[in-house]
N, CA, C and O of each residue as an XYZ file, in Angstrom:
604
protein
N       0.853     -1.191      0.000
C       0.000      0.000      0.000
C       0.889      1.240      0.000
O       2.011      1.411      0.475
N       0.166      1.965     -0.589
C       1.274      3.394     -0.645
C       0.398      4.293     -0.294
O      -0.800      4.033     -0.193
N       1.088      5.858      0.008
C      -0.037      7.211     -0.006
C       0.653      7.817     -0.534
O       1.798      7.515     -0.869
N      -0.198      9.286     -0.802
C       0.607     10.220     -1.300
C       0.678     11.466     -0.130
O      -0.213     11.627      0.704
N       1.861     12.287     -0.221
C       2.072     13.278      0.685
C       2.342     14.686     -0.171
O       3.216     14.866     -1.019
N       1.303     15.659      0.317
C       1.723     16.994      0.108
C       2.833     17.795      0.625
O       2.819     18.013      1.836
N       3.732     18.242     -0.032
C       4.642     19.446      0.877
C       4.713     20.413     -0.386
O       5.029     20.465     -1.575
N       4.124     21.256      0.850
C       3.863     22.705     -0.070
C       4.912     23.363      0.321
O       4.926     23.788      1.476
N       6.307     23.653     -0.774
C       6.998     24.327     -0.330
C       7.448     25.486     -1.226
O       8.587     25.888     -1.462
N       6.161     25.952     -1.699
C       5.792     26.799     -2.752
C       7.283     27.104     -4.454
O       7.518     28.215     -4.930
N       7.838     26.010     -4.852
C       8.923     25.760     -5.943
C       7.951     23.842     -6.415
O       7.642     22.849     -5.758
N       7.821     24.298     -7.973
C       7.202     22.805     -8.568
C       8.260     23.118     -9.209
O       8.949     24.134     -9.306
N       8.299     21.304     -9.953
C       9.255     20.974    -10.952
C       9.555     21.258    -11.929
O       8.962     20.478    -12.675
N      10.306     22.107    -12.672
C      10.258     22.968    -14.110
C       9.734     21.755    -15.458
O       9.745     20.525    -15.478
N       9.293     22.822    -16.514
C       9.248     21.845    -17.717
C       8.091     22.212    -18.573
O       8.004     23.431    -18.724
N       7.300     21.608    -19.097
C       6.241     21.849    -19.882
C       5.543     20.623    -20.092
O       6.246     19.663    -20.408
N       3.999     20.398    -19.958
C       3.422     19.258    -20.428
C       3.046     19.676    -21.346
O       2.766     20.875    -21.318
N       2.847     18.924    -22.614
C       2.303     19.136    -23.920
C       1.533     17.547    -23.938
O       1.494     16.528    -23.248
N       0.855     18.205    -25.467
C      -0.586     17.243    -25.811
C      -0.058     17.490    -27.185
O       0.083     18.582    -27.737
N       0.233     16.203    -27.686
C       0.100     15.966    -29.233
C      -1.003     15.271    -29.787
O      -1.036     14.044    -29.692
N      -2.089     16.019    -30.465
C      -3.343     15.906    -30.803
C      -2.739     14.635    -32.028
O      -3.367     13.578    -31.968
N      -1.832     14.680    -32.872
C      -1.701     13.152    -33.773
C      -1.304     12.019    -33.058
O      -1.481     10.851    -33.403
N      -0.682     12.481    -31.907
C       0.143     10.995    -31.492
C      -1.061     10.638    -29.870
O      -0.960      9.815    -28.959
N      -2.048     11.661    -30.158
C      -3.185     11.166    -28.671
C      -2.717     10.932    -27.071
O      -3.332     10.429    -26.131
N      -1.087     11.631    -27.181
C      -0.625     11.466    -25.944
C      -0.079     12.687    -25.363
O       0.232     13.609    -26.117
N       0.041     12.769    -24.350
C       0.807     13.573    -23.345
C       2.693     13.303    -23.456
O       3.245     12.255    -23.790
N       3.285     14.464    -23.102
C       4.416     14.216    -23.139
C       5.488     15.537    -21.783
O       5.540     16.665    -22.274
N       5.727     15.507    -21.310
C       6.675     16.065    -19.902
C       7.798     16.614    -20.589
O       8.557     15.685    -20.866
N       8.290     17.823    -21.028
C       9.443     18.240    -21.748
C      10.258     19.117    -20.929
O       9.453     19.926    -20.468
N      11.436     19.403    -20.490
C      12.218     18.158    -20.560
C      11.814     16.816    -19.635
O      11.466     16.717    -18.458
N      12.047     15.685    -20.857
C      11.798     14.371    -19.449
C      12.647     14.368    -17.848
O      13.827     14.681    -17.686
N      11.860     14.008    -16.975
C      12.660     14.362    -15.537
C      13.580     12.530    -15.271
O      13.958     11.901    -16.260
N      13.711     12.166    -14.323
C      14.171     11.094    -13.874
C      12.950     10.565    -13.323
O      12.077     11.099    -12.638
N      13.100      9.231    -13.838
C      11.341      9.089    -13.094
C      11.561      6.881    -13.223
O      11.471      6.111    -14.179
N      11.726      6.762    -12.398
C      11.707      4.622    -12.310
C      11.056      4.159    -11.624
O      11.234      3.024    -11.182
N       9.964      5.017    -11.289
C       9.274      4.269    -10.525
C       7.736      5.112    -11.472
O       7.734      6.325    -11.682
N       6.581      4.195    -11.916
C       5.642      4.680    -12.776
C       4.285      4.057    -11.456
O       4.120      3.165    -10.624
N       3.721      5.039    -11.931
C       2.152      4.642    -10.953
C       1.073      5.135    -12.660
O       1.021      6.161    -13.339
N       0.472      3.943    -12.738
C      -0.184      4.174    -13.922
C      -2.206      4.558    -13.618
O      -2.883      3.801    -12.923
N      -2.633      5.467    -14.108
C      -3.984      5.956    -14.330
C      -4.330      5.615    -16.042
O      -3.933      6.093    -17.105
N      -5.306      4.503    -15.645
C      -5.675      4.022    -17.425
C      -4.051      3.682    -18.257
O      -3.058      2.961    -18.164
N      -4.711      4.891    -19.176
C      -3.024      4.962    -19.944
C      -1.973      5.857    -19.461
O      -0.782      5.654    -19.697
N      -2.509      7.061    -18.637
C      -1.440      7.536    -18.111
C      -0.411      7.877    -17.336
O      -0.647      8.626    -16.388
N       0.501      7.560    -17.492
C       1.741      7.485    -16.739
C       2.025      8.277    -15.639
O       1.709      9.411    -15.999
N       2.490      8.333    -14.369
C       2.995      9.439    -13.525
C       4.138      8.734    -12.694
O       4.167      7.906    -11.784
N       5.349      9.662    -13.651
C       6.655      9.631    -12.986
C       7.308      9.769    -11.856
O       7.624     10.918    -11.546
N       7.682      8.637    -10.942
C       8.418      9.415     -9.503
C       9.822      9.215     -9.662
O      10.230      8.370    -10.459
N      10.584      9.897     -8.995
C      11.860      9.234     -9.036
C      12.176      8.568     -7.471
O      12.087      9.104     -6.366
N      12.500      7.449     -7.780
C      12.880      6.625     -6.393
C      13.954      6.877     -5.418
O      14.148      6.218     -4.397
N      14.723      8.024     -5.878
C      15.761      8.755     -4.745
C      15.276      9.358     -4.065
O      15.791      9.600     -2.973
N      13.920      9.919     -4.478
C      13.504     11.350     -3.841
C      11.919     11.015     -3.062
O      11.578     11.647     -2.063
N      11.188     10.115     -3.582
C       9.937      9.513     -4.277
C       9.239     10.367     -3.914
O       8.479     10.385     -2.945
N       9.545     11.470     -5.003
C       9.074     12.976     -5.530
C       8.336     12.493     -6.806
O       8.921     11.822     -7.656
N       6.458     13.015     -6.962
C       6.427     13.007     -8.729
C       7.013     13.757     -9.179
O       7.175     14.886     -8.716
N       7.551     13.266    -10.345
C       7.961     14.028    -11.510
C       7.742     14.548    -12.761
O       8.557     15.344    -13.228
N       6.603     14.164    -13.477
C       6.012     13.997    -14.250
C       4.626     13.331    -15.016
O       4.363     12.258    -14.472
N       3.799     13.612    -15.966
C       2.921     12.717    -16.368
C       3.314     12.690    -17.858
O       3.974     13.635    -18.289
N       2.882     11.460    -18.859
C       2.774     11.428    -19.990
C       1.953     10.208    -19.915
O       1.713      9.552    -18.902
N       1.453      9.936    -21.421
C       1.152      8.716    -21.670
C      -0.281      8.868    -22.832
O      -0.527      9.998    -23.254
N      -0.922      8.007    -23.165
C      -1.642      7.903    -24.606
C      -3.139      8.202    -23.596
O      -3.489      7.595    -22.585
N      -3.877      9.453    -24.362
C      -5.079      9.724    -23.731
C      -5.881     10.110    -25.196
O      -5.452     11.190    -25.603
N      -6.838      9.581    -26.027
C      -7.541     10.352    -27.099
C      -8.088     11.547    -27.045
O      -8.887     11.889    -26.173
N      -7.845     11.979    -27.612
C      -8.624     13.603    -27.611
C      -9.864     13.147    -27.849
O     -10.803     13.603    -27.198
N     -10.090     12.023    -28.971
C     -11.957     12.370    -28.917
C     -12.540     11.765    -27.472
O     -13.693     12.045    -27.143
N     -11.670     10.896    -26.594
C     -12.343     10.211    -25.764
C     -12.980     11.161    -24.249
O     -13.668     10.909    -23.260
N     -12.201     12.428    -24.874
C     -12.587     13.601    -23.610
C     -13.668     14.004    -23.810
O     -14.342     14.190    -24.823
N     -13.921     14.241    -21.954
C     -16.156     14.817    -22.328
C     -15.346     16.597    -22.504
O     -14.344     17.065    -21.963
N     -16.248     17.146    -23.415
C     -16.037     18.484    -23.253
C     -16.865     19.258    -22.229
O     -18.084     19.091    -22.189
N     -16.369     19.929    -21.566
C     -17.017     20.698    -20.152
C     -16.803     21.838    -19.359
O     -15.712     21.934    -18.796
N     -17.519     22.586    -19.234
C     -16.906     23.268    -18.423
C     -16.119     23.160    -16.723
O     -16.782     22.616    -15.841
N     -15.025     23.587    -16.461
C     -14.404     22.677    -15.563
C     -14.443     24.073    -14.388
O     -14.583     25.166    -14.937
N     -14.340     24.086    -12.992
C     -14.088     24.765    -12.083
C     -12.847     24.162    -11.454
O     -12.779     23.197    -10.692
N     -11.678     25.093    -12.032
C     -10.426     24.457    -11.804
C     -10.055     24.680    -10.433
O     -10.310     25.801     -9.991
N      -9.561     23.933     -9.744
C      -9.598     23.907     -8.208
C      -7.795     24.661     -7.507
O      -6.638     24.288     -7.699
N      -8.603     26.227     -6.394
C      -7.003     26.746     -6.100
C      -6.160     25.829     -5.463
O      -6.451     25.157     -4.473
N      -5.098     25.833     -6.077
C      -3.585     25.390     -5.448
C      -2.591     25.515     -4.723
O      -2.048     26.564     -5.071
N      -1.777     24.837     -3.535
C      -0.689     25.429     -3.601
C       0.595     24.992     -4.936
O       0.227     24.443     -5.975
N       2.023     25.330     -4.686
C       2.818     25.011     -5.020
C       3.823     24.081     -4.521
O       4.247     24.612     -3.494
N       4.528     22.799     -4.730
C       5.564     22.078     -3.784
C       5.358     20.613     -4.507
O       5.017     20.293     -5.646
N       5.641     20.030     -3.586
C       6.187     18.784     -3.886
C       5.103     17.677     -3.743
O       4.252     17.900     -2.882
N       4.997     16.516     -4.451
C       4.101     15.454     -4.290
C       4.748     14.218     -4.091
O       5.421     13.680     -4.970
N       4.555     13.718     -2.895
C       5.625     12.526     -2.256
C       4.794     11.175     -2.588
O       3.615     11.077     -2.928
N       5.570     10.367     -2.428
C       5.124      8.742     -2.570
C       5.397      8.197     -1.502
O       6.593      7.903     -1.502
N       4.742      7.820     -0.299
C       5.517      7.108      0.820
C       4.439      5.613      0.723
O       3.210      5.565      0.758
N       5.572      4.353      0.576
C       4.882      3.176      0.930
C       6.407      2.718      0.188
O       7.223      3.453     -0.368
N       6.460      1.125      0.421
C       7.510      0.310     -0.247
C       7.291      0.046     -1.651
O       6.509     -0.859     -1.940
N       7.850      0.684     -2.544
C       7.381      0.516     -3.642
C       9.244      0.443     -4.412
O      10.163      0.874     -3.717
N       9.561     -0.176     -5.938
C      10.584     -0.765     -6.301
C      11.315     -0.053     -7.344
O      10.842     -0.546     -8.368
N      11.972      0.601     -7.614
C      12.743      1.493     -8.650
C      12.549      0.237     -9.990
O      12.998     -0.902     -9.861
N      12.000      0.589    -10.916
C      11.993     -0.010    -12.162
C      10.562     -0.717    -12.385
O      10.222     -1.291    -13.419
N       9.763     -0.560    -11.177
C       8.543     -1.110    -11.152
C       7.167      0.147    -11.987
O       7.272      1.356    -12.191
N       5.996     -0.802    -12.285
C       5.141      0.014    -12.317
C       4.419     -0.333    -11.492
O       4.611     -1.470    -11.059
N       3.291      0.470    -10.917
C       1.906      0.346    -10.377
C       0.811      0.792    -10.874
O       0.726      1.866    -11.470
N      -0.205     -0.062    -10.653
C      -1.699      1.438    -10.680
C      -1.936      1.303     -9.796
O      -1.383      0.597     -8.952
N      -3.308      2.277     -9.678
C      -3.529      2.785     -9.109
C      -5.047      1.961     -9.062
O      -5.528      1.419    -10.057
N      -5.589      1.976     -7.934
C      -6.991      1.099     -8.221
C      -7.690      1.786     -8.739
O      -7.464      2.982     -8.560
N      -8.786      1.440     -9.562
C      -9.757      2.062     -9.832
C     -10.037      2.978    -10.731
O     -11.169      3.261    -11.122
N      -8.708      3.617    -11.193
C      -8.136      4.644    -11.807
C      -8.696      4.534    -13.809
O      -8.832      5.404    -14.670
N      -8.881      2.927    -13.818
C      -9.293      2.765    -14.858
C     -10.725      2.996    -15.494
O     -11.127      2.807    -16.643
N     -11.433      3.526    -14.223
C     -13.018      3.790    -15.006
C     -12.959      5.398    -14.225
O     -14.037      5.731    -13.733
N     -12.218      6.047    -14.127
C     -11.962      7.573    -14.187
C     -12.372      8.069    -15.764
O     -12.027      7.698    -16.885
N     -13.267      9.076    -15.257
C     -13.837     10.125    -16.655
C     -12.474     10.951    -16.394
O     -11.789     11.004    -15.373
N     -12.240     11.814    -18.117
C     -11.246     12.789    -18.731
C     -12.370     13.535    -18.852
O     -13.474     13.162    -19.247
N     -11.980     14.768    -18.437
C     -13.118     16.196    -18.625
C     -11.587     17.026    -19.743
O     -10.364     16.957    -19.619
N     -12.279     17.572    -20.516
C     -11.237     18.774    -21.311
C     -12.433     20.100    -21.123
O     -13.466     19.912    -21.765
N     -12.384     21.066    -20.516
C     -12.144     22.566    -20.480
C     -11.507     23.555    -21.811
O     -10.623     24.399    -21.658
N     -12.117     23.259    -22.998
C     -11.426     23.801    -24.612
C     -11.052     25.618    -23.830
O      -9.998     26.196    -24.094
N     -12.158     26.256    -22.880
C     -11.950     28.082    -23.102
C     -10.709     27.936    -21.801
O      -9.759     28.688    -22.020
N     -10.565     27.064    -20.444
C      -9.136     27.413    -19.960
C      -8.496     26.662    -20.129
O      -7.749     26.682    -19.151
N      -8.025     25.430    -21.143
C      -6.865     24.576    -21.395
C      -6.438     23.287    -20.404
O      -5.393     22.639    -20.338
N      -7.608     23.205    -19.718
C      -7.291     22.267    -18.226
C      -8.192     20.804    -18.799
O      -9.275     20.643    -19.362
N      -7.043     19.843    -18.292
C      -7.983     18.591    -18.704
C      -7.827     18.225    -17.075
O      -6.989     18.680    -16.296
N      -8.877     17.278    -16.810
C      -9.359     16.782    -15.414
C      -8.916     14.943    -15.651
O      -9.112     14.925    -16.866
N      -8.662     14.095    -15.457
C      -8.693     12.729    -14.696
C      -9.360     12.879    -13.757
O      -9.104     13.868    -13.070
N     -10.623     11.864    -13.278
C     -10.474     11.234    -12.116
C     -11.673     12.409    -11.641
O     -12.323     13.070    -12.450
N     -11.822     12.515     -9.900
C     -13.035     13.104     -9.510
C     -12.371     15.146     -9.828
O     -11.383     15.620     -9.268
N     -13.060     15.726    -10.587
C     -13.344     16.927    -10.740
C     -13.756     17.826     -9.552
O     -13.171     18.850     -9.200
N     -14.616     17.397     -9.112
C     -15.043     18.361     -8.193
C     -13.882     18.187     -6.686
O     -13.338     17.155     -6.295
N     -13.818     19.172     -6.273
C     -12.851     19.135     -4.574
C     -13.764     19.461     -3.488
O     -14.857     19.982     -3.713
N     -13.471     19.253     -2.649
C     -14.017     19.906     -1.110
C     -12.769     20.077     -0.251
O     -11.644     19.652     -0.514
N     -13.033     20.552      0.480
C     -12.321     21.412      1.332
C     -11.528     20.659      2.277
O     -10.919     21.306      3.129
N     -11.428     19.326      2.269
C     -10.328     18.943      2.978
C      -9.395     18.349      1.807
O      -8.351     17.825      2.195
N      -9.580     18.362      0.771
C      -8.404     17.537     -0.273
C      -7.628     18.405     -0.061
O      -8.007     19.551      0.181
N      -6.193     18.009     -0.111
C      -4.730     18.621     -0.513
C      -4.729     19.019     -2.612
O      -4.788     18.131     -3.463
N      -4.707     19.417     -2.691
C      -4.451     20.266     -3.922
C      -2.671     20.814     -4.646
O      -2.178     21.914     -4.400
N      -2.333     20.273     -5.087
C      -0.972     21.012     -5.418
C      -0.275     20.755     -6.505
O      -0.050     19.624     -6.936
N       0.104     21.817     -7.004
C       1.189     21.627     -8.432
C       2.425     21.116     -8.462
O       3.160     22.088     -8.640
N       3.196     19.966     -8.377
C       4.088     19.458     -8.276
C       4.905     19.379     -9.427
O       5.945     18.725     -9.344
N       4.529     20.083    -10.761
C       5.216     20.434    -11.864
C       4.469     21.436    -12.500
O       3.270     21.512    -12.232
N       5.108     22.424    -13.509
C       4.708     23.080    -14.455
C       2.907     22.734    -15.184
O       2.882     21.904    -16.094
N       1.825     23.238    -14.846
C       0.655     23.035    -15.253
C       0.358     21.822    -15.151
O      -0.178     21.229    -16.086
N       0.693     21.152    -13.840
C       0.346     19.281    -13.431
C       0.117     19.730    -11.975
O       0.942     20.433    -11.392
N      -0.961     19.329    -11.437
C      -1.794     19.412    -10.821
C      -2.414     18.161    -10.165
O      -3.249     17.564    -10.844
N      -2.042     17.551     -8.599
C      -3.136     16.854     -8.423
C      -3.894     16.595     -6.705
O      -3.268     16.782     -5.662
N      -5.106     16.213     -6.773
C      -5.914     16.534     -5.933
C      -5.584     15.454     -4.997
O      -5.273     14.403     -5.557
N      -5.571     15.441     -3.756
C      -4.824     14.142     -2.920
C      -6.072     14.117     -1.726
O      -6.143     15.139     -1.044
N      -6.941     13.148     -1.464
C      -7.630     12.657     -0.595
C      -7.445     11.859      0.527
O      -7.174     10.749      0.069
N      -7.438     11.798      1.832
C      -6.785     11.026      2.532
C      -5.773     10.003      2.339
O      -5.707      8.859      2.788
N      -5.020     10.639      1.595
C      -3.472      9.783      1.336
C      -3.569      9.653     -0.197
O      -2.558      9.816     -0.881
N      -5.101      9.281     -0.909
C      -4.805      8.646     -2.297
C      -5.225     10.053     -3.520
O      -5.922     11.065     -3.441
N      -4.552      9.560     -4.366
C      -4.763     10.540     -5.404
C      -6.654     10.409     -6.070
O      -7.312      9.418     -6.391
N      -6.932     11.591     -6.055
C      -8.381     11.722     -6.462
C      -8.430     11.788     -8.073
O      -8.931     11.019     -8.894
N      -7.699     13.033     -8.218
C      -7.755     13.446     -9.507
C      -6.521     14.323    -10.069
O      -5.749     14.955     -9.349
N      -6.478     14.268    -11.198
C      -5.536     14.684    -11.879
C      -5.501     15.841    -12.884
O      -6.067     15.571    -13.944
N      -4.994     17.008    -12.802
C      -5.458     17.884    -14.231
C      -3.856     18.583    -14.470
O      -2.874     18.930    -13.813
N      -4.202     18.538    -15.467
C      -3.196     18.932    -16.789
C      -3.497     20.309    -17.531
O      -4.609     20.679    -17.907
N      -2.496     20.883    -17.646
C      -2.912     22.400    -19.079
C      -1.912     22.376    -19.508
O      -1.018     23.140    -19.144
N      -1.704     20.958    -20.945
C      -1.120     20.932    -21.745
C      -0.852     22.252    -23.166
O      -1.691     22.902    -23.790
N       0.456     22.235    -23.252
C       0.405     23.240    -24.873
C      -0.326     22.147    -25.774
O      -0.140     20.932    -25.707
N      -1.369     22.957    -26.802
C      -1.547     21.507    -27.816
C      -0.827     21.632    -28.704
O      -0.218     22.665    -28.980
N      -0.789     20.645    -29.261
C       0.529     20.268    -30.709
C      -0.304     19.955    -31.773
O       0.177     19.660    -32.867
């Protein structure tokens, strides 16, 4: 079993997520160090196992498979998103459940959603990279949003 831990120590991880509308995937530029993968459906989220800091998301999401919506993007802090449980440098995981998570896309502010959209007031919230974003519920990740450049 693993959780996830917020530390808001207002500095996220530099870089850029992009969305390549031909290749239907996400991509983390520059790639960070990342060997340890926790997988949502198809998409990927990078930790690195020195730090077990996320580092990143990428991975194959369809553009047509997104509901279009209007989204109420949820405030943030800034800092770090930890991994604490025994988990194996070179391993992947998922995440339970993660596979019948709705994708919301937001076309007028650029924000795509994974997973539960709406927040309340005790989730942890925080940007742990450049326009990557995710919502943390008593230890487990809720949801996920992205404001990819599109390609």
């Amino acid at each position: 079993m693993f959780k996830f831990i917020v530390n808001t120590t207002g500095k996220s991880n530099s870089g850029s997520v992009v969305y390549s509308k031909e290749e239907n995937s996400f991509d983390f530029i520059p790639s960070r160090n990342a060997d340890i993968i926790m997988l949502l459906g198809y998409l990927h989220v990078g930790i690195d196992s020195e730090t077990m800091s996320v580092q990143q998301v990428w991975g194959l999401s369809p553009f047509e498979s997104w509901n279009k919506k209007a989204l109420i993007i949820p405030a943030f802090s800034v800092g770090e998103l930890l991994l604490d449980g025994d988990l194996q440098p070179g391993m992947t995981y998922r995440i339970a459940g993660s596979e019948t998570w709705t994708t919301n896309f937001d076309s007028k502010s650029g924000w795509f959603c994974v997973g539960d959209c709406e927040t309340i007031r005790t989730d942890n919230v925080i940007e742990f990279a450049n326009n990557s974003v995710a919502v943390i519920s008593d230890g487990l990740l809720k949801a996920l949003w992205l404001r990819p450049a599109i390609e």
